[in-house]
C-alpha positions as CSV (number, residue, x, y, z in Angstrom):
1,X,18.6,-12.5,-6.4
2,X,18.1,-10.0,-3.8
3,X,15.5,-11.0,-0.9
4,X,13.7,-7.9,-1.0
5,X,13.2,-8.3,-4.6
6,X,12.6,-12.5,-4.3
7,X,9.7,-11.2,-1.3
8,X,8.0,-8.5,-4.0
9,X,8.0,-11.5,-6.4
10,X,6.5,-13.6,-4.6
11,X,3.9,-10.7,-3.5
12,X,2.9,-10.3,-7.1
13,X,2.5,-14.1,-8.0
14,X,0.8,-15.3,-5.2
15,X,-0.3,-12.5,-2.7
16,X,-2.4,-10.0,-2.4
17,X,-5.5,-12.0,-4.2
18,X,-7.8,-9.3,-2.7
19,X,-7.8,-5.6,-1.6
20,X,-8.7,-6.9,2.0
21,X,-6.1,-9.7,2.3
22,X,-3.4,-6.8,1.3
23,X,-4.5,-4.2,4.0
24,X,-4.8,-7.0,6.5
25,X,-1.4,-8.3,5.5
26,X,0.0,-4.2,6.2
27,X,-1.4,-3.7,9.1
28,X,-0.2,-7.3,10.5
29,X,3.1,-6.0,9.0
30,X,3.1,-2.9,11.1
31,X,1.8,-4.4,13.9
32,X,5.4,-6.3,13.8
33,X,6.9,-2.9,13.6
34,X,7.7,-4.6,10.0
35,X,7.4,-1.7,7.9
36,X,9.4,-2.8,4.8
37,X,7.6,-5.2,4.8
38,X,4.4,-3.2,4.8
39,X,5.4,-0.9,2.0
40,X,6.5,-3.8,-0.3
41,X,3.0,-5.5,0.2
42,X,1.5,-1.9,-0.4
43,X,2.9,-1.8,-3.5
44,X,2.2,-5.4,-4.7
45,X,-1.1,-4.7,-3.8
46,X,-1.5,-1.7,-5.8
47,X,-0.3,-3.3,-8.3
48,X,-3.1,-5.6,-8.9
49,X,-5.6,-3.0,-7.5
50,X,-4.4,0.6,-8.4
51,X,-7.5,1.8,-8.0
52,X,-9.0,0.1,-4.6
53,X,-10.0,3.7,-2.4
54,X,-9.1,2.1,1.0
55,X,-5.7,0.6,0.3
56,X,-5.2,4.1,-1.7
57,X,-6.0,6.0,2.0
58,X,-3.7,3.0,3.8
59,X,-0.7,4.1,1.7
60,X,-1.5,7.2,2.2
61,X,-1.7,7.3,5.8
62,X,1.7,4.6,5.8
63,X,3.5,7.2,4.3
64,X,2.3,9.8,6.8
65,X,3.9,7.8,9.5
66,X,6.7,9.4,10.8
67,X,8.4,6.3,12.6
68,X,10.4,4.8,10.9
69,X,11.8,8.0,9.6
70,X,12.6,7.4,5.8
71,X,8.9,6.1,5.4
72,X,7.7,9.5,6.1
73,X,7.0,10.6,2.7
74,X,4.5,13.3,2.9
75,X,4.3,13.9,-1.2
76,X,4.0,10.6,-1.9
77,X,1.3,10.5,0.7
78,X,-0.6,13.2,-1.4
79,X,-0.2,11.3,-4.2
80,X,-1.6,8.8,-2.9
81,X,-4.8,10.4,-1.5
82,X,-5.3,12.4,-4.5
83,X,-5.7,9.0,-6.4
84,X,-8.3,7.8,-4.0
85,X,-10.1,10.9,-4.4
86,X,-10.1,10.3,-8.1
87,X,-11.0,6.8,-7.5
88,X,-13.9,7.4,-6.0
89,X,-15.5,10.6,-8.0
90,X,-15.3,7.5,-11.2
91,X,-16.8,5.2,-9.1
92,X,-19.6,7.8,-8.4
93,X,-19.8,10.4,-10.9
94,X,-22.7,12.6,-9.4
């Protein structure tokens, strides 16, 4: 089995038991200049909390990054931002 996959695994199963501990585990990531790592805890974490407004915004701006240069992603940033915006008009729908 492929480490990458083995590592987004083990992010599902054990990782990622809150919102916080994900954004805290990306930007500890990036800090590390780590960023594959970042986007495959992103994703874990998104997983479990697909609807979580800040780690929404935090893959949003991650794929805004334009080092290193195949994360730069601006659609997917979009995406991304326009599900946090829809996030949180449900959680308050004044």
């Amino acid at each position: 089995m492929p480490l990458r996959t083995l590592t987004l695994l083990t992010l599902l199963l054990v990782g990622c038991s809150s919102p916080e501990a994900a954004r805290a585990d990306v930007e500890q990531a990036m800090a590390a200049n780590d960023a594959d790592r970042a986007e495959e805890v992103l994703a874990a974490a998104l997983e479990k909390h697909p609807d979580d407004v800040e780690l929404l915004l935090q893959a949003a701006a991650f794929y805004l990054r334009s080092e290193p240069r195949e994360h730069y992603k601006p659609r997917l940033a979009l995406h991304y931002a326009m599900r946090a915006t829809r996030a949180t008009r449900a959680a308050d729908p004044r």
